[in-house]
C-alpha positions as CSV (number, residue, x, y, z in Angstrom):
1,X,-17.9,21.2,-2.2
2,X,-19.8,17.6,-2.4
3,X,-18.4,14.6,-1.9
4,X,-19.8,13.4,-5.0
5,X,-17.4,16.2,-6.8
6,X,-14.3,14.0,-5.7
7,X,-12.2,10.9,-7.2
8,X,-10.0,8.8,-5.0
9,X,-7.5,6.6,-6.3
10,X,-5.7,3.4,-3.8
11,X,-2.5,2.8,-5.4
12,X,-0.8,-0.6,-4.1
13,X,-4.6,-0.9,-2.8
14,X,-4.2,-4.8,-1.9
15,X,-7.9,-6.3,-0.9
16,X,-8.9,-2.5,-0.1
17,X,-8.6,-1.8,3.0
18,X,-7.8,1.7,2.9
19,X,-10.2,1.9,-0.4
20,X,-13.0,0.5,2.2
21,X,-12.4,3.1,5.0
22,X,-12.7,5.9,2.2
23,X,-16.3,4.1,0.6
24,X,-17.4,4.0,4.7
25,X,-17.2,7.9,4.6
26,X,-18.8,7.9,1.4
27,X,-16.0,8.8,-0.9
28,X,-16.0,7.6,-4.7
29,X,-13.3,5.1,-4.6
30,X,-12.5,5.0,-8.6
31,X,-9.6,2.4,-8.5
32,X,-7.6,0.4,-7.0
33,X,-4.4,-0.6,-8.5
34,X,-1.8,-3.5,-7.5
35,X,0.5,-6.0,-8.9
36,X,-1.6,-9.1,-7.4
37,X,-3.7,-10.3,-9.8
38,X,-5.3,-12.7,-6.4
39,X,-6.7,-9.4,-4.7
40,X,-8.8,-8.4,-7.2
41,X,-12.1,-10.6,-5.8
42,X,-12.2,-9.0,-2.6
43,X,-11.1,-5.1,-4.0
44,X,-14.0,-5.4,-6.5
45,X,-16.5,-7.5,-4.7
46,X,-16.6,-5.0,-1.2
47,X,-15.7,-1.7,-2.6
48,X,-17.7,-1.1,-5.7
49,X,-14.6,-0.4,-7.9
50,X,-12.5,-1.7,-10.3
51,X,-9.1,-3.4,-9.8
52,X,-6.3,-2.9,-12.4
53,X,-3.6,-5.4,-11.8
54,X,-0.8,-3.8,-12.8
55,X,2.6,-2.8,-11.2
56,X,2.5,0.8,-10.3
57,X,6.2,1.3,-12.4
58,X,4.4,1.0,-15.4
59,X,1.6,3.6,-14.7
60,X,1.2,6.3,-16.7
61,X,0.1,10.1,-16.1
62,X,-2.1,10.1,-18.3
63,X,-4.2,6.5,-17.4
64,X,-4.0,7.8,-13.5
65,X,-5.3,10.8,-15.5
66,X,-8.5,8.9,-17.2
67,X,-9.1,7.2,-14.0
68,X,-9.9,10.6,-12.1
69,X,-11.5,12.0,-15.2
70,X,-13.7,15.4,-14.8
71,X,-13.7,15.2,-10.6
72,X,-13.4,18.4,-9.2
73,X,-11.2,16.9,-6.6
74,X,-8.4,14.6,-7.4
75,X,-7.2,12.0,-4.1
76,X,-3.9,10.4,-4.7
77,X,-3.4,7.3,-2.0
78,X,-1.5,4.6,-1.3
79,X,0.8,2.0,0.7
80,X,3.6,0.9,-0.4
81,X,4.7,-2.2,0.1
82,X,6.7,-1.9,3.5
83,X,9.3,-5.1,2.8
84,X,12.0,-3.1,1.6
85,X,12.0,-1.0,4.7
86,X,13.9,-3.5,7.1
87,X,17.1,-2.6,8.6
88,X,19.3,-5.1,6.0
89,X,18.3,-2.7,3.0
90,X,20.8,0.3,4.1
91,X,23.9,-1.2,2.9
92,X,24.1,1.9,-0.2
93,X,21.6,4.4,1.6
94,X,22.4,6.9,-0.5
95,X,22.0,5.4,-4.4
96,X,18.9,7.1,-5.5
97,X,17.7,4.4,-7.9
98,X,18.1,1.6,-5.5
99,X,15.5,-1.2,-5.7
100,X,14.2,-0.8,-2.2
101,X,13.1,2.6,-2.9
102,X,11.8,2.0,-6.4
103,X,8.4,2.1,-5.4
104,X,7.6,5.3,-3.3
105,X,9.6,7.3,-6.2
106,X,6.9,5.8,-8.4
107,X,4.4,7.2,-6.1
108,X,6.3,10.3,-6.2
109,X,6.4,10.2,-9.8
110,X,2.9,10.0,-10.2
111,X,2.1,13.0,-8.0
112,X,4.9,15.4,-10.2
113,X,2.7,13.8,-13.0
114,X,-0.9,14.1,-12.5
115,X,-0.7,16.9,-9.7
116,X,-4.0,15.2,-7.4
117,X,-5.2,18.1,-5.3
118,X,-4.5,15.8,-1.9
119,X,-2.2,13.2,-1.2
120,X,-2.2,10.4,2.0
121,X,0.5,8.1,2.0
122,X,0.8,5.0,4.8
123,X,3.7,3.2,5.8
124,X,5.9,1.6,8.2
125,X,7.3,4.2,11.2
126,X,10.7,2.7,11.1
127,X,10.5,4.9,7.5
128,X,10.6,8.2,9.2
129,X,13.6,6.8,11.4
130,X,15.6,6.1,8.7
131,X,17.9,9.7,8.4
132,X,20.4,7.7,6.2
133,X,17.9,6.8,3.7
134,X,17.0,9.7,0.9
135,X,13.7,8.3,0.2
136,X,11.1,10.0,2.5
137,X,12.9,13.4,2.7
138,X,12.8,13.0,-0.8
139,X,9.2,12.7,-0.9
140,X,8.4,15.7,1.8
141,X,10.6,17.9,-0.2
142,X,8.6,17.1,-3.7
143,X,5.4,18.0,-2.1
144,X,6.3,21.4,-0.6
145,X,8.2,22.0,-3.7
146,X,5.1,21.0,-5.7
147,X,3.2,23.2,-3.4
148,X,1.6,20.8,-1.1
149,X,0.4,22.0,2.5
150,X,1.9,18.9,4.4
151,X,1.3,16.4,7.3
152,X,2.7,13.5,8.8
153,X,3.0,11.6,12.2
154,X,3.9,8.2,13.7
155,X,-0.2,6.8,14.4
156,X,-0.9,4.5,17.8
157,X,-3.5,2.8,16.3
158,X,-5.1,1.8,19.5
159,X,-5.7,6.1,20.0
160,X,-7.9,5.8,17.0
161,X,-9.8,3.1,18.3
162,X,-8.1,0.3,16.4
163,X,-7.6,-3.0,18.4
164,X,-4.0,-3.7,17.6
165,X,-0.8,-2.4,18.6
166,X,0.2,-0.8,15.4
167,X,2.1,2.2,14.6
168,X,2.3,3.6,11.6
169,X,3.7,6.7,9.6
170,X,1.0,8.7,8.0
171,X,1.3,11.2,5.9
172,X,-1.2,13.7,4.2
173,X,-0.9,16.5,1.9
174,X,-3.0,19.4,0.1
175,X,-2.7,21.8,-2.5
176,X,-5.9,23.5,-0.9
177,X,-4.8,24.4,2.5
178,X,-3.5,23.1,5.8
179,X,-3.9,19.5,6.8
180,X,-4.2,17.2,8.9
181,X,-5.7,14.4,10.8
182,X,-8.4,14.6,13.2
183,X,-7.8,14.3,16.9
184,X,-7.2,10.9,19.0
185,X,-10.8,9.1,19.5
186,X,-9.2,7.0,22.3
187,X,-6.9,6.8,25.1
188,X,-5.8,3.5,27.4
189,X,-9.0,4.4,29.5
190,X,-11.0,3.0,26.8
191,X,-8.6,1.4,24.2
192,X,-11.0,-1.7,22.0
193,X,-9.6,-4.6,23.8
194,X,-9.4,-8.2,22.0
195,X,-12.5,-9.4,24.2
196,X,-14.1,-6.0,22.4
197,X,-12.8,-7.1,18.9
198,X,-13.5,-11.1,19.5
199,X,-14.7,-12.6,22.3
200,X,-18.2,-13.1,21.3
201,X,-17.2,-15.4,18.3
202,X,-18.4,-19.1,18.9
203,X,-14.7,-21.5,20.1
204,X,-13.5,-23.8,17.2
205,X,-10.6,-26.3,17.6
206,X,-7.9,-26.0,15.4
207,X,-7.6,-27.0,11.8
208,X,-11.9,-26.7,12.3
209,X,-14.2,-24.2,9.9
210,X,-17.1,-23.1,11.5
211,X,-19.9,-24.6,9.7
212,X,-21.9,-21.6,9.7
213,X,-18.2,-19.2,8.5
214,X,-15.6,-20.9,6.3
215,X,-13.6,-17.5,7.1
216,X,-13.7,-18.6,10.8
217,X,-10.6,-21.2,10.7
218,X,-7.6,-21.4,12.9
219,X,-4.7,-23.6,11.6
220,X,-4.0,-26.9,12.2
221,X,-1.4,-27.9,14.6
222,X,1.2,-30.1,14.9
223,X,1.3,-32.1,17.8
224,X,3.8,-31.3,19.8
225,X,2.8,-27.5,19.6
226,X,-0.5,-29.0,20.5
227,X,1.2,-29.9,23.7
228,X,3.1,-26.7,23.4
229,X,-0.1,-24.4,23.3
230,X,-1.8,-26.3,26.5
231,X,1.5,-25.1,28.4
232,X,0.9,-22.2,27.7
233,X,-0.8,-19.5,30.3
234,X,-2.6,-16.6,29.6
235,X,-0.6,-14.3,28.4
236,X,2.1,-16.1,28.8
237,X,4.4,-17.7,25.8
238,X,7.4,-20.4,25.7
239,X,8.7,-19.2,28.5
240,X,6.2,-20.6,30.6
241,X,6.7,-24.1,29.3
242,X,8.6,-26.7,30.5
243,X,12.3,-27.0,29.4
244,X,11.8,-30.3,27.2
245,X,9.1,-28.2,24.8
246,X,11.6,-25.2,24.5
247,X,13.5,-25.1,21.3
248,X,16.9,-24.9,21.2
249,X,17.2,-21.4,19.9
250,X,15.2,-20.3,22.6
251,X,17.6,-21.5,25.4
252,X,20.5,-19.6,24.0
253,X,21.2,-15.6,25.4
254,X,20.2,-14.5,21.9
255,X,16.4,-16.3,22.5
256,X,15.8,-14.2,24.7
257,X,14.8,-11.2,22.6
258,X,11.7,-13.0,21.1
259,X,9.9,-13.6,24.3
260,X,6.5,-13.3,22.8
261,X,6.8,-15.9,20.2
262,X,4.4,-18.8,20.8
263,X,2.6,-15.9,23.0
264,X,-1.6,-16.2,24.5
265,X,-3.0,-12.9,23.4
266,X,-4.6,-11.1,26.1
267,X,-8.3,-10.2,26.6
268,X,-7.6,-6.7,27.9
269,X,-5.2,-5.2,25.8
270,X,-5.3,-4.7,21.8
271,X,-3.9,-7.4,19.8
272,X,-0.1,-7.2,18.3
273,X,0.1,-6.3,15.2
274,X,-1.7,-8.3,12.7
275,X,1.7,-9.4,9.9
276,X,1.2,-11.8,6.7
277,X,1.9,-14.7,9.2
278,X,-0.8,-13.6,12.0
279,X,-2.2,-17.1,11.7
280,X,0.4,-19.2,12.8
281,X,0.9,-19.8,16.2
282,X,4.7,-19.9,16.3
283,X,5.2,-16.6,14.6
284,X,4.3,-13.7,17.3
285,X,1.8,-13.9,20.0
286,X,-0.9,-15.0,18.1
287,X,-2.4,-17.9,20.6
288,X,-5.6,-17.2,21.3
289,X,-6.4,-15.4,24.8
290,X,-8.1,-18.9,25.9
291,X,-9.0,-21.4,23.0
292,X,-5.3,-24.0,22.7
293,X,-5.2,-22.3,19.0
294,X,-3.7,-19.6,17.0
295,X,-6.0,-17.0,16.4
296,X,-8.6,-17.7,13.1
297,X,-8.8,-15.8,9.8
298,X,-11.8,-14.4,10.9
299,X,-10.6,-12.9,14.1
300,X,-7.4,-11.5,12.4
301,X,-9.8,-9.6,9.9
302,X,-11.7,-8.1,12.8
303,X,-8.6,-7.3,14.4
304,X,-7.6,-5.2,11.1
305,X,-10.8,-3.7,11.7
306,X,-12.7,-5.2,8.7
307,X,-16.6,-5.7,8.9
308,X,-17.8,-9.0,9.1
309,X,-19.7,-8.5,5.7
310,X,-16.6,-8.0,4.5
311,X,-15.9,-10.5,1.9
312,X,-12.8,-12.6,1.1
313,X,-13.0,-15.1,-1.3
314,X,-15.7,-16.5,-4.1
315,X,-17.9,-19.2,-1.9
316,X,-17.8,-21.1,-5.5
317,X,-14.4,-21.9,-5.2
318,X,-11.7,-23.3,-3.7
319,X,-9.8,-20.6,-1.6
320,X,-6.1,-20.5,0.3
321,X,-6.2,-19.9,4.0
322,X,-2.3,-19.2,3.5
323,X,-3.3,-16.6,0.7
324,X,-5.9,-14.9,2.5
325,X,-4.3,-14.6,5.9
326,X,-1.5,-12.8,3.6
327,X,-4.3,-10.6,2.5
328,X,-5.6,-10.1,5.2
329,X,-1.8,-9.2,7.6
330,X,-0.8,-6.9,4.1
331,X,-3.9,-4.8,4.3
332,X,-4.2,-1.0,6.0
333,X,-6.6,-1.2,9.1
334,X,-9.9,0.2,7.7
335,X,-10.7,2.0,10.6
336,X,-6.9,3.8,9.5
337,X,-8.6,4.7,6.2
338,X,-11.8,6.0,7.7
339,X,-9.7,8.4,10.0
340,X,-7.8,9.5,7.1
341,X,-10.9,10.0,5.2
342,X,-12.7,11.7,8.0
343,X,-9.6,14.3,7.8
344,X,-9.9,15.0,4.3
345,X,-13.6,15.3,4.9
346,X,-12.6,18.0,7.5
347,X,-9.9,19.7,5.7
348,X,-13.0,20.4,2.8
349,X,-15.4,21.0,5.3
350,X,-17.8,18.0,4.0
């Protein structure tokens, strides 16, 4: 078996960073498919493959089918979107064709349908956790039944030499054989820090571009979080301010509980994880270690472990920082898709 004998396809792909960790281990990414028409510039422009903006509902066997054409080796991934997942959607756990679940019983469709010889799915852990919810036994159940060999665990990213404390549940499955992923590359001896990740960039101040990377751009503060920032320690958070810059919510019992918003990042430790609001200051502890700023676009693409060539929007036009930081917090660490890939790799004996 050669890799060149083997299709993958990266349903809900977003920008590609699961398609990009699979084309860093040399697979033949075909497609990437998602509903949002604004990450087709970055899918197409950094992974050699097309994007097909469409919502994965209205996929059929038989264009998945095309799309894998005469491959030896079919590879079915994906991520679906992990908003549905929050702890509000288990008011009626138990209705099958409830919205929230809609869109891994497409994926699951698609599998009964087109039969790919391996499967790797990505998603929140809080999935796995959920024993009122039908949806992932649902989805285990369909693979053995189908005959898939399966796989799946709750991933500390940092163990895989990801900087960010992210966990997430990943699941893999073959029709070949037994599967699974490749042991841990790290432990919290030598965990990739922040300072490994970013300190070497050049400062900025923020609401400033680097002249020499337009990606490199830390939002622009108000003023009193200005003040708010400069009170705060490293790796401290509003806690450490004074009690005049606290909000109000903050004072009460319930306040508490979010004791790292308005946090300083720390240099020795990975980064929290990187959300679709990792850019603002006053959304998680997303302050830069040192710098009175919330960490830039730049730095938060590192942080999801994407190479610096890596490219994000069309230099010709005008671009939105709110868009790409979106991107950019929505996307699977690419190292993730490299250990994934590196798995299958194994599991063929590439």
């Amino acid at each position: 078996m050669e890799i060149k004998d083997i299709a993958v396809v990266d349903l809900f792909c977003g920008i590609g960073g699961l398609a990009h960790g699979f084309l860093r281990e040399g697979f033949n990414v075909v497609a990437g498919i998602d509903i949002d028409e604004s990450c087709r510039y970055a899918f197409e422009k950094n992974n050699k493959s097309k994007f097909i903006s469409k919502s994965v509902t209205e996929l059929s066997s038989s264009e998945l089918n095309e799309l894998f054409g005469t491959s030896k080796i079919k590879v079915l991934v994906g991520c679906a979107p992990c908003q549905p997942f929050s702890s509000y959607t288990f008011k009626d756990p138990d209705k099958k064709d409830n919205e929230k679940w809609k869109l891994l019983y497409e994926f699951q469709r698609l599998i009964l349908e087109t039969k790919p010889d391996i499967v790797s799915m990505e998603n929140v852990s809080q999935l796995i956790n959920f024993k009122k919810a039908p949806v992932f036994n649902d989805f285990i159940e369909t693979l053995k039944n189908e005959g898939y060999f399966t796989h799946f665990e709750i991933v500390n990213c940092p163990e895989y030499g990801i900087p960010q404390k992210r966990k997430r549940l990943v699941l893999i499955a073959s029709k070949l054989g037994n599967i699974d992923l490749i042991p841990k590359t790290h432990n919290k001896d030598n965990f990739v820090t922040v300072k490994d990740a970013i300190g070497k960039l050049p400062p900025i101040e923020d609401g400033e571009f680097h002249p020499d990377d337009k990606l490199h751009f830390a939002r622009k503060l108000s003023p009193t979080n200005k003040i708010r920032i400069k009170n705060t320690p490293y790796g401290g958070s509003w806690i450490d301010w004074p009690e005049d810059l606290k909000l109000e919510c903050h004072k009460k019992e319930s306040g508490k509980s979010y004791s790292s918003v308005y946090g300083r990042m720390k240099w020795d430790e990975p980064s929290p994880t990187m959300t679709t609001h990792c850019v603002g200051y006053g959304n998680g502890r997303f302050g830069h270690p040192e710098q009175d700023r919330g960490i830039s676009l730049r730095e938060a693409s590192i942080l999801q472990t994407f190479p610096k060539k890596y490219t994000f929007f069309n230099k010709n036009k005008d671009f939105s920082t709110v868009l790409i930081a979106k991107q950019i917090g929505n996307a699977v660490p690419v190292r993730l898709g490299e250990i994934i890939a590196q798995s299958i790799k194994k599991h063929l004996s590439i």
